[in-house]
N, C-alpha and C positions, 0 to 999 in steps of 0.2 A: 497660501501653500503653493507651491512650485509645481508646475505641471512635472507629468511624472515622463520619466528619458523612455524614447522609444526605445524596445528590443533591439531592433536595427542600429539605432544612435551611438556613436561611442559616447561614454559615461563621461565627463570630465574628470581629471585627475582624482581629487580626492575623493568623490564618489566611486570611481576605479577600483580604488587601492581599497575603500571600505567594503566593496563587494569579494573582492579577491580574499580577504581578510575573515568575512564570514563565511565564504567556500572552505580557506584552509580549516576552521574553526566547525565546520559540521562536520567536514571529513573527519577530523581529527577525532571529534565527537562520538560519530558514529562507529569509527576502528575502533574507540577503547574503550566504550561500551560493548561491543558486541563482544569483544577479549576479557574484560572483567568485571561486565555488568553495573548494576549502580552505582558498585562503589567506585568505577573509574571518579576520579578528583579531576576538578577543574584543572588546578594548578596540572595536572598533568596533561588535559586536553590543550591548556595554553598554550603549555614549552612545545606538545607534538604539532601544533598552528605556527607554533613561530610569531605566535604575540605575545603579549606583556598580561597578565592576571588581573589589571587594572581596567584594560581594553574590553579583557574578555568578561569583567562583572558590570561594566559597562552598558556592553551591547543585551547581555543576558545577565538577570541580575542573580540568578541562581541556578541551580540544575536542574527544576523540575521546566522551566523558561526554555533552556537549552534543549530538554528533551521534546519538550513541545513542538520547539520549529524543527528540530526530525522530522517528529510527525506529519505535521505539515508538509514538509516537502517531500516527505514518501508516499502523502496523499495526492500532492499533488501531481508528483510525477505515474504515480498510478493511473489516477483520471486521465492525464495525457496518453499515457498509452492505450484505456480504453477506447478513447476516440478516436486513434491512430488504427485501430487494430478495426475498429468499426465499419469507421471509414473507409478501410485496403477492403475489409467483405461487401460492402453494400458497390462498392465500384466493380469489384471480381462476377458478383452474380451468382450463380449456382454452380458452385464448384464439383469435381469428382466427387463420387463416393468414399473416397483413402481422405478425406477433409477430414482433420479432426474439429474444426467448427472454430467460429471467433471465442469462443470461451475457453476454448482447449491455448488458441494461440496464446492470448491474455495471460493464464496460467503459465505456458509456458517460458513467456518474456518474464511474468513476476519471480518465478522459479531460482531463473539463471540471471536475469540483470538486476533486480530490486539491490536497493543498498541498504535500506532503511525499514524500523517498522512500523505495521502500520498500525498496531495494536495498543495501548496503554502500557505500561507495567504491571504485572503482579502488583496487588497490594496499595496503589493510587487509586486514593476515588476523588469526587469534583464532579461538576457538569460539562458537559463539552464546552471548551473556550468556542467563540464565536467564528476567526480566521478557523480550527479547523472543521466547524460544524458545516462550511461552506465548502471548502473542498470536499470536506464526505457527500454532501450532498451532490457534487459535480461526479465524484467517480461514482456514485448510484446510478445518475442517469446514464453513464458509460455504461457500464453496468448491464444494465436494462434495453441497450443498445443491442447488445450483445449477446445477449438471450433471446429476443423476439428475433435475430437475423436465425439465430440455429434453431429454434422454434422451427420455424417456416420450413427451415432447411428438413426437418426432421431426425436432429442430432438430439433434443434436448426433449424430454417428455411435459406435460404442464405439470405444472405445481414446483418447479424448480425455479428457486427467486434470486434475486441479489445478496442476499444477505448468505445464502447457499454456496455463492460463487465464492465470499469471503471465510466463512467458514469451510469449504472444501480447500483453499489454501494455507489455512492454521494449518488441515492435517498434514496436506501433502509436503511443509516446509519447513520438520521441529528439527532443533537442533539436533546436531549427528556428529558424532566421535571422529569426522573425517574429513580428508582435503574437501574443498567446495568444491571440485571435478568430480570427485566421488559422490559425495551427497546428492549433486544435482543429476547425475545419471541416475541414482534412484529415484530419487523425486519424479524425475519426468516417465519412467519405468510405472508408477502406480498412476501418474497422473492418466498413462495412455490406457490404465486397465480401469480404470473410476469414468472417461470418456467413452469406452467401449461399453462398459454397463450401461452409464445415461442414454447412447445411442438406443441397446438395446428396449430398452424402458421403453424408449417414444415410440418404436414400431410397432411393442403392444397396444397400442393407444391409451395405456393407463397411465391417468394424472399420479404422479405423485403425493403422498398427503403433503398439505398444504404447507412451505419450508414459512420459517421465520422473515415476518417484516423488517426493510431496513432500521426503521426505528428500533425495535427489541435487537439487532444485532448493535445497534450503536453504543442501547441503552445500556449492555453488557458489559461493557467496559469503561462507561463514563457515566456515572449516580452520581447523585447528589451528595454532599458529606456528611448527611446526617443518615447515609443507610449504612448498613453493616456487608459487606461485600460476603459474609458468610450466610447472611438467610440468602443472599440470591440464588 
């Protein structure tokens, strides 16, 4: 197998164009899914890529394939952010008291930049594929980065886990009747009144009861096929 092209390296030609091709191809993806949900059609993610339907059942042999590597790469540009946002706090140190905390920031980069989701679909069950059982596992440990820094800090009370920090952004980011300027001025409007409570929490010194393990938040949305997504 071919050693794999540095980040740095330019690609050679056709590895170029094949990368550029699956860029157009999730963009595309992800605009006309998020516009009209599953039943966006391939043939219709193709022609807005600007490939051939042949290309695109190719590269992904179906839709549930295509929705996967979304996910994937909203995991994984997730993860990158956690470390990024980790990273800038453990370098910064102990910030003012007006710090809304690395979790608050994390939130508020997923808010306003995410493109992608990070969630399943309604209605798909399956066990996690392998690629993304591994990027979940990398934005965990972000994740967890990111909590023990506001921990310390005393932003975050105990008992508030990772799997909290993902479920506190299902709420904070359901779909809304509005320009994405508008939505995310609300979003980030509760996100700062849901930080101001957990601050308050941790002063009291009360643990919160104890939030859900990453695994039961994983396992929520990826079962096996022989469960019935209605007894869970």
């Amino acid at each position: 197998m071919p050693a794999a092209s540095s980040p740095d390296r330019p690609l050679p030609g056709r590895q170029r164009e094949a990368r550029m091709n699956d860029e157009a191809v999730l963009a595309a993806a992800r605009a006309l899914i998020a516009a009209h949900g599953p039943g966006a059609s391939m043939a219709d993610i193709a022609r807005r890529a600007g490939v051939g339907v042949g290309s695109l059942y190719r590269r992904y042999p179906n839709k549930d394939a295509l929705v996967q590597a979304l996910q994937v790469r909203a995991v994984r540009d997730a993860a990158r952010l956690a470390e990024e946002v980790a990273d800038a706090a453990e370098k910064a140190g102990v910030e003012s008291t007006e710090d809304d905390g690395a979790v608050g920031a994390f939130l508020r980069k997923q808010i306003t930049d995410a493109a992608g989701p990070l969630l399943r679909p309604p209605g798909v069950i399956g066990p996690i594929p392998d690629d993304l059982a591994a990027v979940s596992d990398e934005l965990r440990v972000g994740i967890e980065r990111l909590i023990a820094r506001d921990r310390a800090m005393g932003l975050l009370p105990d008992g508030f886990t990772a799997a909290d920090v993902m479920q506190l952004l299902l709420h904070l980011r359901p779909p809304m009747p509005l320009r994405r300027e508008g939505a995310d001025a609300l979003h980030l409007r509760y996100l700062r009144l849901v930080l101001r409570g957990l601050r308050d929490q941790a002063e009291t010194g009360d643990a919160l009861p104890e939030g859900r393990r990453w695994d039961e938040w994983v396992s929520a949305w990826y079962r096996p096929d022989e469960v019935d997504p209605a007894a869970m």
